[in-house]
DORO-74148 format. One line per 2 residues: number of its first residue (from 1); their letters; for each residue x, y, z of C-alpha. Coordinates in steps of 0.05 Angstrom, whole numbers, plus 5000, padded with zeros to 4 digits. Each point is the difference from the previous one (the first is absolute). Layout:
<sites>
NUM	A	X/Y/Z  ...
</sites>
This chain:
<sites>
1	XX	5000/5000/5000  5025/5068/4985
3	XX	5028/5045/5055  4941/5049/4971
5	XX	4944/5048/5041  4938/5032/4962
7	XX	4972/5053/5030  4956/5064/4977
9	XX	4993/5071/5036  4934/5019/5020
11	XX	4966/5059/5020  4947/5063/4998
13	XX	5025/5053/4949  5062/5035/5019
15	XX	5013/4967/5057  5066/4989/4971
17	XX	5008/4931/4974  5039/5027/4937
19	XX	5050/5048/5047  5016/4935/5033
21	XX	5013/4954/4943  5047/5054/4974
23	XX	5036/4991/5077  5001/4925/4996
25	XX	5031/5003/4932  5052/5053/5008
27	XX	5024/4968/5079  5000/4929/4971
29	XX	5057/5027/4953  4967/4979/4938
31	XX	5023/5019/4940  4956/5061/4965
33	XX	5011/5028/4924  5027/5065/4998
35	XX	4940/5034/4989  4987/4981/5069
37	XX	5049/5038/5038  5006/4999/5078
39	XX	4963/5071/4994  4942/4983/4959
41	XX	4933/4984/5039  4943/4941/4994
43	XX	5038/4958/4955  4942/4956/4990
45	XX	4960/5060/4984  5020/4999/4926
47	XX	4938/5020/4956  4995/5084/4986
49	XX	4924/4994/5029  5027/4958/5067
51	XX	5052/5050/5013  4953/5062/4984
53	XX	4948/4978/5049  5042/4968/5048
55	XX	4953/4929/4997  5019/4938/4981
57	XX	4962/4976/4944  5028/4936/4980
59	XX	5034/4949/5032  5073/4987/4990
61	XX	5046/4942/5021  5073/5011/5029
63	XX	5041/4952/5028  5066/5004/5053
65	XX	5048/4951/5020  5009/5006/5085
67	XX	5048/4959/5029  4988/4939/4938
69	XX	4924/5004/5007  4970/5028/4933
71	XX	4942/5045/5031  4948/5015/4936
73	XX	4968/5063/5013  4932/5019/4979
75	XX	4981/5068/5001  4921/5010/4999
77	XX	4957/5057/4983  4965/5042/5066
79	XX	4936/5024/4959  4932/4956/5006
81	XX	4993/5018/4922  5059/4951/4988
83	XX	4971/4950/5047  5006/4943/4941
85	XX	5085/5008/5001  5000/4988/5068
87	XX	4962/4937/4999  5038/4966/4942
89	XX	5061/5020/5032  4988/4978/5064
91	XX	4998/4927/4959  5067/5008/5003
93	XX	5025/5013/5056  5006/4949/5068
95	XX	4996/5058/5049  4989/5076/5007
97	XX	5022/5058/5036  4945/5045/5030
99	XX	5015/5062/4989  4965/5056/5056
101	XX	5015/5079/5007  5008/5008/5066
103	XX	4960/5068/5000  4940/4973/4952
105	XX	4992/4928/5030  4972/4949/4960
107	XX	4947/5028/4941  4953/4976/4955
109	XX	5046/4970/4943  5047/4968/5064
111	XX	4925/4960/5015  5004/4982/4927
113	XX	5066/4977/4991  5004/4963/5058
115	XX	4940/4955/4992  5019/4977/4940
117	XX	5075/4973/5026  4960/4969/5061
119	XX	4941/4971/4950  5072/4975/4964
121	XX	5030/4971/5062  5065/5053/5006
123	XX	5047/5012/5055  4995/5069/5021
125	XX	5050/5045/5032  4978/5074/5016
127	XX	5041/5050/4988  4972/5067/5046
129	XX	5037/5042/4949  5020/5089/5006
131	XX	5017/4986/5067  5047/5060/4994
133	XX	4923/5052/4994  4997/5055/5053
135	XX	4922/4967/5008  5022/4920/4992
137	XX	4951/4965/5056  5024/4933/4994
139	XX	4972/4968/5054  4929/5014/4979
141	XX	5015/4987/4933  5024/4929/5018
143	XX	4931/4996/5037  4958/5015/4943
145	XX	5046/4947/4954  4985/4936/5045
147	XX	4932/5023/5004  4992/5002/4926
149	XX	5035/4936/4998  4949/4970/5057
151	XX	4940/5040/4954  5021/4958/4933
153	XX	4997/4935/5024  5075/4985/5020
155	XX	5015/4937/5035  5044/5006/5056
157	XX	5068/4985/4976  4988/5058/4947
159	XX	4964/5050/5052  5075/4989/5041
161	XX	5043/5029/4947  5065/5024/4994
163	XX	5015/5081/5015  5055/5037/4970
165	XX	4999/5072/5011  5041/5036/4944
167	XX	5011/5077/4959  5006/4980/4924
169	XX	5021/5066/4990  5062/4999/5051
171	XX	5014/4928/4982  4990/4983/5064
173	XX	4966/4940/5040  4997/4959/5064
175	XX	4954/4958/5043  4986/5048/5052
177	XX	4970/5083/4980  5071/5027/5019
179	XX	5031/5035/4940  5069/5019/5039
181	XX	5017/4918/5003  4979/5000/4929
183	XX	5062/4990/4952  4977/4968/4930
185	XX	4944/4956/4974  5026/4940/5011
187	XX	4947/4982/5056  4943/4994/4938
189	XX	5047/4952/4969  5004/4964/5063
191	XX	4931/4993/5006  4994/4978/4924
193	XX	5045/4938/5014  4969/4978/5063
195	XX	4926/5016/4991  4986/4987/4925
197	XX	5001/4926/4984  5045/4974/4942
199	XX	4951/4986/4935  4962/4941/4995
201	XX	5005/4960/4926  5037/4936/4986
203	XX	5052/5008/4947  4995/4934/4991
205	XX	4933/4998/4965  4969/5017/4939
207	XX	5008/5076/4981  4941/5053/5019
209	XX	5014/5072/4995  4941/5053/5016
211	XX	5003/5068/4955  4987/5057/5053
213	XX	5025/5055/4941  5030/5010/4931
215	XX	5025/5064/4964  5021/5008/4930
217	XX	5071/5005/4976  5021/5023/4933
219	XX	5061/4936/4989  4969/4946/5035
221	XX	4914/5010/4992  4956/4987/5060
223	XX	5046/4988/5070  4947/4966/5043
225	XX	5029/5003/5077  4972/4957/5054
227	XX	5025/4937/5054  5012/4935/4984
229	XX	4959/4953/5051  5020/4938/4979
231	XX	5070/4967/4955  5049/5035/4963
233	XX	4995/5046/4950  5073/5006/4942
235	XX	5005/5043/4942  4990/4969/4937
237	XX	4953/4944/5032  4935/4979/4962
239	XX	4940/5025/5050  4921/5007/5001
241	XX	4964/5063/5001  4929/4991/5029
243	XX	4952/5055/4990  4949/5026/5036
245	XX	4944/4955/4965  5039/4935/5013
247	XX	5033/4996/4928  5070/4977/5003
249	XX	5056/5017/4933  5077/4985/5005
251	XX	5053/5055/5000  5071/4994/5011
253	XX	5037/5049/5057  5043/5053/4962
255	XX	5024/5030/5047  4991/4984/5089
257	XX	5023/5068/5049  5010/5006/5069
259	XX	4993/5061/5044  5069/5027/5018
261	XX	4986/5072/5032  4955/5032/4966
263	XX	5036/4966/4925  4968/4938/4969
265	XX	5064/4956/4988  4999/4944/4956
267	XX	5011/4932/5029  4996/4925/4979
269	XX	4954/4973/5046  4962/5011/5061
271	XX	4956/4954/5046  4939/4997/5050
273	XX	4986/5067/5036  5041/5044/4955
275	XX	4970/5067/4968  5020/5001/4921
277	XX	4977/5031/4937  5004/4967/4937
279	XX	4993/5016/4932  4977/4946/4936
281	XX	4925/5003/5012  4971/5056/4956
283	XX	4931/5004/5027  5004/4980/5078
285	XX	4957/5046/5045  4995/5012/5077
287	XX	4972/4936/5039  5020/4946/4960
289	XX	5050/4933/5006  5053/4986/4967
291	XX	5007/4919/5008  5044/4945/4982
293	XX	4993/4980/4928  4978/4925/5015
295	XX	4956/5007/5055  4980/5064/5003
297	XX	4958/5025/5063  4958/5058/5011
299	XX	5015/5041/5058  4936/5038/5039
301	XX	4987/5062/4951  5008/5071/5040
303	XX	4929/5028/5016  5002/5074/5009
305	XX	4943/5036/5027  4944/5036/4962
307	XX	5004/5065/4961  4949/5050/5043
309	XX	5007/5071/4946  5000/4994/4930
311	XX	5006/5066/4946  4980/4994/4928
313	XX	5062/5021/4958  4991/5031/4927
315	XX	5034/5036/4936  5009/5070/5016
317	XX	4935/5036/4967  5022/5073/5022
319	XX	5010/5056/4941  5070/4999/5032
321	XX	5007/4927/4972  5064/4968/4976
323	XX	5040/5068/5008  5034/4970/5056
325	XX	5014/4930/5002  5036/4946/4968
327	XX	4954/4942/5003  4928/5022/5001
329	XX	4964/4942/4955  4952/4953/5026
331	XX	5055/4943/4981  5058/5029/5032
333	XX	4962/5021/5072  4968/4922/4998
335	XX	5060/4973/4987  5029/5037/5055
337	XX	4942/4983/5048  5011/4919/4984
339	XX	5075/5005/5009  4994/5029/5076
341	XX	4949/4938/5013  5071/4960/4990
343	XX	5033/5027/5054  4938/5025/5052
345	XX	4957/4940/5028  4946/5050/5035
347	XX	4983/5034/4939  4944/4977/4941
349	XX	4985/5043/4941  4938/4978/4951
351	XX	4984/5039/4930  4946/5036/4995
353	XX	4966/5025/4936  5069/5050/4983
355	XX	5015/5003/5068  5027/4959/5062
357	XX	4985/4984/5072  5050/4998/5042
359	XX	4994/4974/5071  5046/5004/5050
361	XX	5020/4993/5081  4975/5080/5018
363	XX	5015/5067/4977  5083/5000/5001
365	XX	5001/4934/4962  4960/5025/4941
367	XX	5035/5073/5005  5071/4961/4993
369	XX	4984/4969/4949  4973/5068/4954
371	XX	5068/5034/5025  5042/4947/4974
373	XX	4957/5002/4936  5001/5070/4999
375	XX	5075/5008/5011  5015/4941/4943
377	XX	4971/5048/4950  4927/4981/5000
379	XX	4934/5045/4988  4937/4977/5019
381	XX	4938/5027/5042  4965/4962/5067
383	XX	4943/5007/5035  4986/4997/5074
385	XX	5016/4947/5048  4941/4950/5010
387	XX	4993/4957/5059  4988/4919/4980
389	XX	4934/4986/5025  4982/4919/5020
391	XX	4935/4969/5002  4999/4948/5049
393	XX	4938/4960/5017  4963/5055/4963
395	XX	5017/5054/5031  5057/5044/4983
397	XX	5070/5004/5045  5038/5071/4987
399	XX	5083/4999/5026  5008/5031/5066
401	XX	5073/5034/5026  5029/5001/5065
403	XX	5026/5070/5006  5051/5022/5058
405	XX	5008/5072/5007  5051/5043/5035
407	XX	4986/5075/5011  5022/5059/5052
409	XX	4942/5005/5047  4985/5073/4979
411	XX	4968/4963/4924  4971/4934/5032
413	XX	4935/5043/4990  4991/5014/4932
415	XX	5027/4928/4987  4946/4974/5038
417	XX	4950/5039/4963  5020/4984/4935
419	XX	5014/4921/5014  4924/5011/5027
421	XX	4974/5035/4929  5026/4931/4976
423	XX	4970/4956/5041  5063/4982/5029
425	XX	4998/4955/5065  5035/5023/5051
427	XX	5028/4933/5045  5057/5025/5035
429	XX	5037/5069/5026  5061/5011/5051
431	XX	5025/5064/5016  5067/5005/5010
433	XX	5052/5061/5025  4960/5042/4947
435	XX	4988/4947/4945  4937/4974/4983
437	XX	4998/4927/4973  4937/4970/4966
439	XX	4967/4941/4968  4951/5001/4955
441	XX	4959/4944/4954  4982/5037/4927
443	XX	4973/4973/4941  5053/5007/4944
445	XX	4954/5040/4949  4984/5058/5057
447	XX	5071/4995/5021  5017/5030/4926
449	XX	5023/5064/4997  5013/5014/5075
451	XX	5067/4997/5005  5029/5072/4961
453	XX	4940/5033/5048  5026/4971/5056
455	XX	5075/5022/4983  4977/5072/4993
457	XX	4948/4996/5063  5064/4969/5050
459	XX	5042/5047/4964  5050/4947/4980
461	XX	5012/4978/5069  4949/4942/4997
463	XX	5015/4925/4992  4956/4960/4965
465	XX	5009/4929/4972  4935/4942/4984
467	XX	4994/4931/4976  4944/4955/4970
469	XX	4964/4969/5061  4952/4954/4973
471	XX	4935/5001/4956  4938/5025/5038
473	XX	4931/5015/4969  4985/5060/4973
475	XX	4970/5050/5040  4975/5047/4943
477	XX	5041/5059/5017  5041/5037/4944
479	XX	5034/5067/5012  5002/5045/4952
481	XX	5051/5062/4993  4967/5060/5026
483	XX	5034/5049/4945  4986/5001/4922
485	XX	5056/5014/4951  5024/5070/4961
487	XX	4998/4978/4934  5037/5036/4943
489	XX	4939/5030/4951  5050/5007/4940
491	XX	5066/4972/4971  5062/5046/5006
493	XX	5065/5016/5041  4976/5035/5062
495	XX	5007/5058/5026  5016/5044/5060
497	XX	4936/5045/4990  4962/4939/4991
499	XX	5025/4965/5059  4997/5057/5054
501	XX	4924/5003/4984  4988/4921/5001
503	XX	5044/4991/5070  4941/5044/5036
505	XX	4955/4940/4983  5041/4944/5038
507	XX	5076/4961/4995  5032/5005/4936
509	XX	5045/4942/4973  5035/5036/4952
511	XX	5045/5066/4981  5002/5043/4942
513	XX	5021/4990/4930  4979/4923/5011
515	XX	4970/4966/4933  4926/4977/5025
517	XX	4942/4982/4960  4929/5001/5005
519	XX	4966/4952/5056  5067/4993/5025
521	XX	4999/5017/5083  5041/5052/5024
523	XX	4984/5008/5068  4943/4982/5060
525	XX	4945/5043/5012  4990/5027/5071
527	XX	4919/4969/4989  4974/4940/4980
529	XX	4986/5000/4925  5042/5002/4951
531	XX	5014/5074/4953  5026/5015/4931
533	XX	5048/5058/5006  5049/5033/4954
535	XX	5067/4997/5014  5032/5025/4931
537	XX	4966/5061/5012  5045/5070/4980
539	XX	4991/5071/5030  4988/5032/4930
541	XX	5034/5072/4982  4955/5066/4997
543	XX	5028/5070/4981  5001/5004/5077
545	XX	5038/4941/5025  5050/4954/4973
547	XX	4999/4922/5001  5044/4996/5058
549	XX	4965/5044/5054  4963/4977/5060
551	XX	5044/4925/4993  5032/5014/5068
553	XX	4949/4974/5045  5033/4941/5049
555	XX	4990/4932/4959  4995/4948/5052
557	XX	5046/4933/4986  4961/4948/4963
559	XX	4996/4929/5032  5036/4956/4950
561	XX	4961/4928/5005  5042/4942/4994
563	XX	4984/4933/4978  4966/4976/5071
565	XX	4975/5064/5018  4962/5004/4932
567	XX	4975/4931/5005  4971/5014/5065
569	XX	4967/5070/4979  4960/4971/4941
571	XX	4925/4972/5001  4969/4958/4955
573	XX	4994/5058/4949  5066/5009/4990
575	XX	5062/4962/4973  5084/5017/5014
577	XX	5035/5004/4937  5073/4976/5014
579	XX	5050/5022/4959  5082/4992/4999
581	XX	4995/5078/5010  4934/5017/5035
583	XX	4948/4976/5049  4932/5034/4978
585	XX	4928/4985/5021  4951/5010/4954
587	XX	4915/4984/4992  4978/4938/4975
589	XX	4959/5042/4962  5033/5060/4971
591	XX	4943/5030/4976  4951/4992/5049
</sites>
């Protein structure tokens, strides 16, 4: 058996799984490409969009060598959007590291996370991590973890687990919360090598390998990575690929890697309980086995849970269309659409008469997905987010969200009122040295749309984080927004005359001398309908005054929507035209 440990980092978002992965590799000594330098932060952090937001978005495997043991490393995403990487990873691993802020405590994606690696069996060490925050409670935060652990089910060997106390940030952990007897983080290793069992398999049987992802590479086609459960696996060797319908079709290995670092090295062979990617079967996809070529057997396929928002995606139908993007056919943006379905298990996209449905894990998931499309050139339009309804024993089931909330006393009010205007449940609040924590229960579709209001109403100093709860019946309730839109009456390039008289009417989006067109919305009125209003509007020139006089009145600053912000904004009149340039809303109807 190899002297090998799986094990996958866990945890809420930015509790710092990603900060410590980057400490394990650089204080294991491992080697790192140059681009990598001991200066450069969140290694594993390597996509523009992860390092932009700061969120892990997909899952990445590293592996160190400490002291002969070959530790794999899987770094998981923190958001409940991405909930379907975690669970195929987790496939992989043989044990997990807990990761807790010492300040937050455990939160609703650490309830997530961890029930799946105790529904799996796991090990689990907790790691209380930011021990070195002014506010760190770590005794109460250790409290809260065992009684989550008690709360989801955990028998008592797991509910007894393993504490390391640590800083990521420092580099820094020990067994006891004492950071001056701190001096590296070798203690997590420790705790690696004694807690986390050695993997199970038999390399002495016939071969079964489990696909938990593949990505495309431009020499060698698909690389499908995953672990081998059972026999050996050698490069040139004649294997069986069986798909996710049970058909089985021969391929020979071209090429077998093994994690060194964060660099896929080539090897020869590899055995039972090893991580590898592989390259020779063209059209392999997430959840399937790869099998010995006599007697091949299917391993369990990966079930991921259900989609709960879907968006219908079409060709951009603006006046503004194909002025901005590369790839704007129907072709190109479906192609694109079944190409990500290769790599993202929690995602389903159906055609539609022209257009396509897209369904997804919540709001983030499907908003990743446009940005990447958006930044790869595409131009397309989609509409608002729709919650995926169930009908179960005839009645219909609606997704509900467990949302935790963090907020200075002085706004617990007006977030109270507003969870309220939304039907929002209130099932738990703690007040603590000034902070106000709460729980609520929300059904996903009134949930829409909160979130920018409730940044501007805590003034930025507001926490808020949800995930998918369960599937309740529908109550009937809908909100609605309480605003209508300022709609541009005519096509043009704005103007400064034009826009100090529209900004009396409510909340611009846009500055002068911006291209708009008719129907298109330029800003939120301050009542509930919506207004046509022009914009490209000039102070004309009499014999008494010239063009330019009376322009100096104060202009206030326009509030640029991004991609999120204008997917939340929009009702079901209304559709965000995304393009590699702009983010524009605009009716349904540009006429109407």
């Amino acid at each position: 058996m190899l002297n090998l440990r799986n094990v996958a980092i866990i945890a809420h978002v930015d509790h710092g799984k990603t900060t410590l992965v980057d400490a394990l590799l650089r204080q294991s000594q491992t080697k790192l490409s140059k681009e990598f330098n001991q200066d450069s932060t969140l290694i594993m952090d390597s996509n523009d969009l992860e390092k932009e937001r700061g969120i892990t978005i997909f899952s990445k495997n590293a592996s160190v060598d400490w002291n002969g043991t070959k530790i794999n490393i899987i770094d998981t995403p923190g958001h409940a959007d991405f909930g379907g990487e975690v669970q195929r990873v987790l496939k992989m691993a043989d044990g997990v590291l807990l990761l807790i802020d010492a300040k937050e405590g455990p939160m609703p994606q650490t309830r997530f996370v961890l029930k799946e690696a105790l529904k799996l069996g796991h090990k689990v060490i907790v790691v209380i991590n930011k021990i070195d925050k002014s506010d760190a409670r770590i005794q109460e935060v250790l409290n809260k973890t065992f009684d989550l652990f008690l709360e989801l089910g955990a028998d008592e060997e797991a509910a007894y687990f393993p504490t390391i106390y640590c800083s990521s940030k420092l580099g820094l952990a020990g067994t006891e919360p004492n950071l001056s007897e701190m001096k590296d983080i070798s203690p997590i290793f420790e705790a690696i090598l004694k807690y986390i069992p050695t993997p199970s398999g038999n390399p002495n049987e016939l071969l079964q390998m489990l696909v938990t992802s593949t990505t495309g590479d431009n020499f060698k086609g698909r690389i499908a990575s995953g672990r081998i459960y059972n026999g050996v696996i050698r490069s040139g060797q004649e294997v069986t690929h069986i798909t996710r319908s049970g058909q089985s079709r021969k391929y020979r290995v071209s090429s077998l890697m093994t994690f060194v670092g964060l660099e896929r090295v080539e090897i020869k062979e590899a055995q039972a309980g090893d991580i590898v990617a592989l390259s020779g079967i063209p059209d392999i996809t997430i959840g399937e086995t790869i099998a010995d070529s006599t007697n091949p057997k299917a391993l369990p396929l990966i079930d991921i849970e259900e989609p709960t928002v879907r968006m219908t995606f079409g060709i951009n139908a603006s006046p503004l269309a194909g002025k901005e993007g590369e790839f704007k056919t129907a072709r190109l943006i479906q192609e694109r659409l079944f190409r990500e379905l290769e790599t993202d298990v929690a995602l389903r996209v159906e055609e539609s008469g022209g257009s396509w449905i897209v369904s997804g894990r919540g709001e983030l998931h499907l908003a990743i997905l446009i940005e990447r499309m958006r930044r790869e050139g595409y131009e397309f339009q989609v509409s608002r987010p729709q919650v995926i309804e169930k009908k179960i024993d005839g009645h219909t089931q609606t997704p509900f969200e467990r949302v935790m909330i963090e907020v200075p006393e002085e706004y617990s009010g007006i977030v109270m009122q507003k969870m309220g205007l939304r039907h929002g449940q209130l099932q738990d609040m703690v007040s603590e040295s000034g902070i106000v924590f709460l729980e609520f229960i929300i059904s996903t579709k009134e949930l829409f749309g909160y979130r920018s209001e409730f940044i501007a109403d805590t003034r930025g100093l507001g926490i808020i984080n949800s995930s998918f709860l369960e599937y309740r019946a529908d109550s009937g309730n809908t909100y609605t927004r309480e605003r209508g839109s300022l709609v541009a009456h005519e096509s043009g390039v704005t103007k400064l005359y034009g826009l100090i008289a529209a900004q009396g009417r409510g909340d611009l989006f846009i500055g002068p001398s911006t291209q708009v067109y008719a129907g298109q919305v330029i800003g939120m009125n301050s009542r509930g309908e919506d207004i046509r209003i022009n914009v490209c509007k000039e102070k004309q020139q009499t014999n008494h005054r010239s063009s330019g006089e009376g322009v100096s009145e104060h202009f206030n600053t326009p509030e640029v929507m991004t991609l999120e912000a204008a997917l939340e904004y929009i009702n079901d009149s209304e559709l965000v035209e995304v393009t590699p340039k702009n983010i524009r809303i605009r009716k349904l109807n540009l006429n109407s």
